[in-house]
N, C-alpha and C positions, 0 to 999 in steps of 0.2 A: 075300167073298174073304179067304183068310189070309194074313197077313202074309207067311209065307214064300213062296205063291203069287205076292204081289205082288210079292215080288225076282226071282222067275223070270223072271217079264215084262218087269220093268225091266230085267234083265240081257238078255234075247233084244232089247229094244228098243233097248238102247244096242252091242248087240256089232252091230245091222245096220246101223246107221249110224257106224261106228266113225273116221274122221276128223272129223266134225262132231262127236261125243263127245268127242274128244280136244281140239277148238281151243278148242270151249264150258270144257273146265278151263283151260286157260291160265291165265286170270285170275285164276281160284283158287290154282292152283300159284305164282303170282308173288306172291299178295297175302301166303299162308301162310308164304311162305319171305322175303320183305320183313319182315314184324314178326316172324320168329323169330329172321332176322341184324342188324337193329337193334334189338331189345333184348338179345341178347345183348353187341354190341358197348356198348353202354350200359351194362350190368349187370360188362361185363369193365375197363371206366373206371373204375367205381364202386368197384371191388374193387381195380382199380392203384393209385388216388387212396389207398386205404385202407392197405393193404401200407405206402407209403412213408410216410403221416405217422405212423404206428404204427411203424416201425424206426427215424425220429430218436432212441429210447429210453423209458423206459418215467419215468410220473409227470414229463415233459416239461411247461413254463411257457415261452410263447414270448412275452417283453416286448419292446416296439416301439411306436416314438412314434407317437402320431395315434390318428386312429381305426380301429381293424380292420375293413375290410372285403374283400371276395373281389374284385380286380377295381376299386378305389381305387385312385388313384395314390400312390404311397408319400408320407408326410409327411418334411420335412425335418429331420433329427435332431440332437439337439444334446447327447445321450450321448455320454459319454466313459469312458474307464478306472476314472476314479475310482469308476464307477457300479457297477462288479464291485465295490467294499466295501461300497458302501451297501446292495446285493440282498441281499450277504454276511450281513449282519448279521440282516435280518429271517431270511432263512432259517437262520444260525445254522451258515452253515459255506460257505465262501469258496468252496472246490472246489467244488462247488454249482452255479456262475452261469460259465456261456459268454458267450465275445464271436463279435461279426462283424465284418468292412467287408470286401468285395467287389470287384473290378473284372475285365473282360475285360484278357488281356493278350498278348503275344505269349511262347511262353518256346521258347528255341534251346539244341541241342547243338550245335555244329560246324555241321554242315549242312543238320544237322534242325530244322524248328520245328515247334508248335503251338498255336494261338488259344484259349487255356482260362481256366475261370474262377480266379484267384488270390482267393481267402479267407485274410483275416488272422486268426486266432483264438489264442488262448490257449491255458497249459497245463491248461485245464480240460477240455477236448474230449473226451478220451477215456474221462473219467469221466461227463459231463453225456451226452452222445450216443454212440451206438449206431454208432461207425465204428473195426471193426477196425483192427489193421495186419497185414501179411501179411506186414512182415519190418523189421528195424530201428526205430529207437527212437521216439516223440513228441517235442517239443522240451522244454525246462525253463521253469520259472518266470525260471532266470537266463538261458535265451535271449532272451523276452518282455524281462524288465529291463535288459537290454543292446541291443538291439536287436540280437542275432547274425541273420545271412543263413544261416540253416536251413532247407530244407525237405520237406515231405512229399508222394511225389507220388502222384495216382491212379494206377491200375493200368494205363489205355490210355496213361497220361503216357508213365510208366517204357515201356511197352514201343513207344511211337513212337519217344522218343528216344535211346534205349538199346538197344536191340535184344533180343539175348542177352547183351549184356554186364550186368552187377552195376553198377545204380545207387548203389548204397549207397559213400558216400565222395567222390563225384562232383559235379560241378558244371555248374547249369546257369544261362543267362541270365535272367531276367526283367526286361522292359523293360530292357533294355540293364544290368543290377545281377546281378552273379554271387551265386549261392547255394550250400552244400552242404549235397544230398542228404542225411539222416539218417534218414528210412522211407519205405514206399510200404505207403499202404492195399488192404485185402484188397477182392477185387471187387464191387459193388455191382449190377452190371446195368444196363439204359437204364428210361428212364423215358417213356413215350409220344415212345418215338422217339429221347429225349436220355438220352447219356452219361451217366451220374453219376460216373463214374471219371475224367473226361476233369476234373478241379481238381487243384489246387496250394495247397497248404496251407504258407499264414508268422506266422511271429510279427508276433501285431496290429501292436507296435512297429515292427516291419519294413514292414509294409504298409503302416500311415499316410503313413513315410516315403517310398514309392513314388509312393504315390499322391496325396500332397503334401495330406494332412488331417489332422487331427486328434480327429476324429469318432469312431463307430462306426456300426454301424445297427441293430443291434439284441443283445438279449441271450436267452440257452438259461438257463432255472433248473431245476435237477431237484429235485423234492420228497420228504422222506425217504420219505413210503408216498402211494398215490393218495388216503388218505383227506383225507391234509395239499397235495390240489389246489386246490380249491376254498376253504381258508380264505388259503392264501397268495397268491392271484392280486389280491385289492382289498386286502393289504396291501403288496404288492411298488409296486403302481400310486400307494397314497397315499403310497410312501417316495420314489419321483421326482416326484413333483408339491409335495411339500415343497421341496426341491431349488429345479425348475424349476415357480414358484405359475403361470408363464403356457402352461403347454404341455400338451398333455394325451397320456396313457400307454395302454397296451393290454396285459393281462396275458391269453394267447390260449391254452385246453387243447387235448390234442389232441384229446378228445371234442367239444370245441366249431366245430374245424375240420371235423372230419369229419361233424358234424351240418351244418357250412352248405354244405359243399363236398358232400354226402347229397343234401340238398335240391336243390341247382339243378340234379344228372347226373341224380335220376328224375325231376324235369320235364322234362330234353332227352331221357328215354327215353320218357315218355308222349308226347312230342310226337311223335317217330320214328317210335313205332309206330304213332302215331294216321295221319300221314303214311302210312305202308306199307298202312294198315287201307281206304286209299281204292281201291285198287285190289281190295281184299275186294271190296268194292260196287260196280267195274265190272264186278267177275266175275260177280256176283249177276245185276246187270240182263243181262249176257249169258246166262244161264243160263235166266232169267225169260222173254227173249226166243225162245230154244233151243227153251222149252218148248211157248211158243205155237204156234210152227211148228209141233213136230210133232203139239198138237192138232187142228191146221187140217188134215194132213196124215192121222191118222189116226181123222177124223172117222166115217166106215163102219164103221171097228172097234170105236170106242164105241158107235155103235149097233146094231150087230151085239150085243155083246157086252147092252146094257141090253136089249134085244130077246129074248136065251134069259137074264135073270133078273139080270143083272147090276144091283147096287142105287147110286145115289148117291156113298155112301160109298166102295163097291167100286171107283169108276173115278177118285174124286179121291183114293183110297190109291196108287192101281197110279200115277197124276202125280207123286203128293208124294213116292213113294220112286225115282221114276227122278229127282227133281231133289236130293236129299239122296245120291243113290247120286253122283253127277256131282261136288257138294262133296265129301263122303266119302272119295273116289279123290284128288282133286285136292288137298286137302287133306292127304292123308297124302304124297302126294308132295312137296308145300310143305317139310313137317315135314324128312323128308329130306333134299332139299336145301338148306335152311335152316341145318339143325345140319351137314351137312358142310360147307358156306360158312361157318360158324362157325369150324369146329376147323380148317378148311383157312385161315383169316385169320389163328387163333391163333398157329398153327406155323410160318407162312412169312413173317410180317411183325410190325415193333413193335405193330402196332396190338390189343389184347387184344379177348379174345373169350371170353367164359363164358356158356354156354347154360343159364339157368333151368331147371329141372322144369317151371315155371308156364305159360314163354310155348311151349311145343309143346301144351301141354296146352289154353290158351286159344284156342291158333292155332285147334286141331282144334276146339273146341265153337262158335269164331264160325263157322267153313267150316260144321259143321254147322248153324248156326242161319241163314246166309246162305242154304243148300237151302233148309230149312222158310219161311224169311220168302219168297224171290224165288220157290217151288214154289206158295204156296199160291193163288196168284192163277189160275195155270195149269188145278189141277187142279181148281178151283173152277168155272169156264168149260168142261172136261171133263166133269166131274159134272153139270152143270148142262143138258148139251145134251137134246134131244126125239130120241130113238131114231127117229122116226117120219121129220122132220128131216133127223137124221143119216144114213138109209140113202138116202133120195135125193139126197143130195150127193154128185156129180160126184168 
């Protein structure tokens, strides 16, 4: 029998039973379209995760006490101001090295408030990191030295508290401590869900005082070229542990971030898909099952047909491509809606979604190999029947 012959039949065979054909894919169509929208959604983390530590700025050194790890509980810090001279200096230029210290806080117009994150940083920000402004100035070096009540606000800031009115000039509460207004940064976007507009940017000085410490938590060093990453990162490390002989430092690339934070989304993505991959394999054994039936079912036919010349192979061909035709079909509909639950996830909700080339393409060759493995048993017991047998079976 020729292979194209063989499709005929499997097509006449599956158009006469055309509901049981359809329910037999199910499993297929769920299993294909499961690991096409959880690895994409994996793969659209992977690529969010990347976008954002890559736009902190470029030739980025993120120094931080402890030990760096992903998912650590932060060590307790005992950086301070003076630390921006000591970075200064290995690096060889002061603007260079960003500060932090942090807290949630409440900040009010009149009538308005909003729970946002307040970041005390310096006048290095705008040089060390990659955060426009959209209108109005940074603060000064003599803001920081004075501890002036300046500040900069994101973009959802300014437009909760503010409305249409012009922030710039203005003044708003933080924790109960009036500030004025003197920029609002240009828009950022959400980040798996969360604002990044939604901060308030003050002079470190300011902040400590808010916040009643005298700390930091950590430091931003930008490197003249990417070449000068890697040699400045264990000498930034051994200029604060001279400093502080009992505490230990962490000088963190971005390439090194993204290499661990790489690692542990494609293991949650192999894991997903392998997850989604299980339902491949009830769809198999349902297919497998499908198959038996209908060779029990059209046991006369096989014998009939081995009877005027039909050989072995001929009748375990005409099985093995009505159960690869069953994945085939179901599979490509998988495909389909798989990548539309993708791009339909992408556009309507924070949660990303970028659809590989690989995984519709893997989808489709497992469905097809899921046929060939769960067909062959089928057609195997088909081929194998006694014509003689077969034609007296009831």
């Amino acid at each position: 029998m020729r292979t194209a012959e063989a499709f005929r039949v499997a097509l006449d065979a599956l158009q006469a039973n055309r509901l049981r054909s359809a329910l037999t894919m199910v499993g297929v169509v769920i299993g294909v379209a499961a690991v096409v929208l959880l690895v994409a959604i994996g793969s659209g983390a992977k690529r969010e995760v990347e976008t954002q530590v890559e736009g902190l700025g470029a030739n980025l050194l993120l120094v931080v006490p402890g030990k760096f790890e992903l998912g650590a509980a932060p060590s307790i810090s005992r950086l301070t101001l003076d630390d921006v001279d000591v970075l200064g200096r290995v690096v060889g230029d002061r603007r260079a090295v960003a500060v932090t210290v942090a807290s949630g806080e409440q900040v009010r117009v009149g009538a308005r408030s909003l729970f946002v994150t307040v970041s005390g940083t310096n006048e290095n920000v705008p040089y060390v990191l990659d955060q426009p402004l959209a209108r109005g100035s940074y603060f000064t070096e003599t803001d920081v030295e004075t501890r002036r009540r300046v500040a900069v606000l994101g973009s959802v800031v300014a437009e909760t508290l503010f409305g249409d009115r012009e922030p710039l000039g203005r003044f708003v509460t933080i924790g109960g401590v009036r500030f004025r207004v003197t920029g609002v940064l240009a828009e950022r976007g959400t980040a798996f869900g969360v604002s990044r507009d939604q901060e308030v940017q003050v002079p470190v000085t300011s902040a400590q005082r808010l916040f009643g410490v005298d700390r930091i938590d950590g430091l931003a060093v930008k490197a003249p070229t990417s070449d000068d990453v890697d040699r400045l990162a264990p000498l930034l490390v051994e200029a604060l542990q001279e400093k502080y002989p009992d505490d230990e430092f962490s000088a963190v690339s971005q390439s090194q971030i993204l290499g661990t934070i790489g690692t542990i989304l494609g293991l949650l993505t192999l894991v997903l898909a392998a997850i989604a991959a299980i339902s491949l394999v009830v769809g198999g054994v349902g297919v497998s099952n499908i198959m038996l039936v209908s060779v029990r079912e059209r046991t006369r036919e096989i014998g009939l047909r081995k009877a005027l010349g039909a050989r072995q192979r001929d009748i375990l061909l005409q099985f093995l491509v009505e159960a690869v035709l069953l994945t085939t079909v179901g599979g490509v509909i998988g495909i389909v809606l798989g990548v539309g639950g993708a791009l339909l996830i992408g556009s309507v909700s924070p949660l990303p979604a970028v659809v590989s080339w690989w995984s519709p393409a893997l989808a489709f060759a497992v469905s097809v190999g899921v046929g060939v493995f769960f067909g062959v048993a089928p057609a195997r017991r088909a081929g194998r029947l006694d014509p003689v047998v077969a034609l007296r079976q009831e």
